[in-house]
Legacy VTK file of the C-alpha trace (Angstrom):
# vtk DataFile Version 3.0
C-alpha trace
ASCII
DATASET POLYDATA
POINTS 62 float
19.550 -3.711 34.073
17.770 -4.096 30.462
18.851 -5.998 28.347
19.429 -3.640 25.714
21.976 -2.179 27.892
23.838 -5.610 27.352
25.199 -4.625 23.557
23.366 -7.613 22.489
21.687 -6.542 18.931
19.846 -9.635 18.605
17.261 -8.173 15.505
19.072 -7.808 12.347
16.341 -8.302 10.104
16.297 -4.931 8.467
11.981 -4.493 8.031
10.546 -1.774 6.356
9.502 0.453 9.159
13.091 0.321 10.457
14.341 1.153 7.364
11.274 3.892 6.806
12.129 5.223 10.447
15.936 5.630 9.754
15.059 7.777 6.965
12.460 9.763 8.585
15.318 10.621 11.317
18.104 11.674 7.825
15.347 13.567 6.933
13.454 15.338 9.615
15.311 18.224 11.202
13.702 17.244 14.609
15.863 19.923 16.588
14.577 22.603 14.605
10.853 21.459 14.895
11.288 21.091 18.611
12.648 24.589 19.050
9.823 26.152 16.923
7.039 24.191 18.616
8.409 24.357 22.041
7.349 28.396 22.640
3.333 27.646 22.059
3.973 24.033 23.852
1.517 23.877 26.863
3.609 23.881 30.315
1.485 21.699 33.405
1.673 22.840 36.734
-1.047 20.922 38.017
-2.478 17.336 36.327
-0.882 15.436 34.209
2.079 16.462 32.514
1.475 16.676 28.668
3.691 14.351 26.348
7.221 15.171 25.421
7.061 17.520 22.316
9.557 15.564 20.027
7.161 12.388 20.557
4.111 14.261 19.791
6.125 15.627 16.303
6.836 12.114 15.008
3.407 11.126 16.002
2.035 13.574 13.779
4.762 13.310 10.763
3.881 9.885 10.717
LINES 1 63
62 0 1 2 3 4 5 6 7 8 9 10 11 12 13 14 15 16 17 18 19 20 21 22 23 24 25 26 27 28 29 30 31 32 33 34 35 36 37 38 39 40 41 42 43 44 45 46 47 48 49 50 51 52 53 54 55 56 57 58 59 60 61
């Protein structure tokens, strides 16, 4: 068990990225990008399986 699974919110200093990333998620339709990227997203059979395609979006929009 992590202890984020606890309910404990022990941080609640409010720092800029947090409060830059909670914007970027009002703003960002991510559900839309997903679904438009997701057709020309490479699928693996073999090797290693590529990165998760809504990780790869904020990666990039960052």
């Amino acid at each position: 068990m992590k202890q984020v699974s606890l309910g404990l919110n022990l941080s609640t200093k409010k720092t800029r990225k947090r409060e830059f990333l909670e914007q970027m998620n009002k703003v960002v339709p991510w559900d839309v990008l997903v679904g438009v990227v997701d057709p020309h997203w490479p699928k693996s059979k073999t090797g290693r399986p590529p990165f998760a395609i809504e990780t790869m979006l904020r990666i990039h929009y960052l």
